[in-house]
N, C-alpha and C positions, 0 to 999 in steps of 0.2 A: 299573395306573396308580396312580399318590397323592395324598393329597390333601396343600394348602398348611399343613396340623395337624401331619401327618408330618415337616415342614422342623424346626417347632418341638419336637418329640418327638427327632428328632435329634440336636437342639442342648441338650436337655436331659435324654435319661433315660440314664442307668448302665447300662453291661453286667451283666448278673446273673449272669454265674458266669465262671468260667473264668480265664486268665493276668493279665487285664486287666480283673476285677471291679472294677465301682466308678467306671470309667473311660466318661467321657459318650463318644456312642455316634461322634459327630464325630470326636472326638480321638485313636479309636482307629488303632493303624498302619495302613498301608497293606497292610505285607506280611501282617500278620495277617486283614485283609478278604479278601485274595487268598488264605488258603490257604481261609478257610472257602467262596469262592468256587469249590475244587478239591475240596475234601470234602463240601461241600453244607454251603447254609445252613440254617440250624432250619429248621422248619417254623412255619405263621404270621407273625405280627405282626413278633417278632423277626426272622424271615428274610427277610422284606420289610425292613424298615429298616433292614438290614445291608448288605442289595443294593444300600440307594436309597445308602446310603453310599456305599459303594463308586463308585458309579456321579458322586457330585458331590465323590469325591478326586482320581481318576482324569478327570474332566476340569476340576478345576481350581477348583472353584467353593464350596472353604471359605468365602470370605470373605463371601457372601449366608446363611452361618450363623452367624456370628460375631456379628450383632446381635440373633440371637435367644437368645442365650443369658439367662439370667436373671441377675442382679446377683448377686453372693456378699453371705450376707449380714453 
């Protein structure tokens, strides 16, 4: 389960290594969710929020994280 912190960590923290370094964790592709989906996700934190991702691409529901993003500043 997750908690409603998770939504906001989502929409705000950076992938920390790999193709897509840098990239808030939302906005990463799809297909790239789905391969680490095939290969296994990290372990921990990371691999939970990656799932949870995946899981509100794939049905559709970016738009209830979009307002959480923070302001550029």
């Amino acid at each position: 389960m997750f908690d409603k912190q998770d939504l906001v960590t989502i929409a705000n923290m950076a992938m920390p290594f790999g193709k897509y370094r840098g990239r808030l964790l939302i906005d990463l592709p799809e297909p790239y969710l789905l391969w680490f989906a095939n290969k296994g996700f990290p372990a921990g934190r990371l691999g939970m929020l990656l799932a949870l991702t995946l899981e509100i691409k794939t049905n559709g529901l970016e738009p209830i994280i979009e307002p959480l993003k923070r302001a550029a500043p």
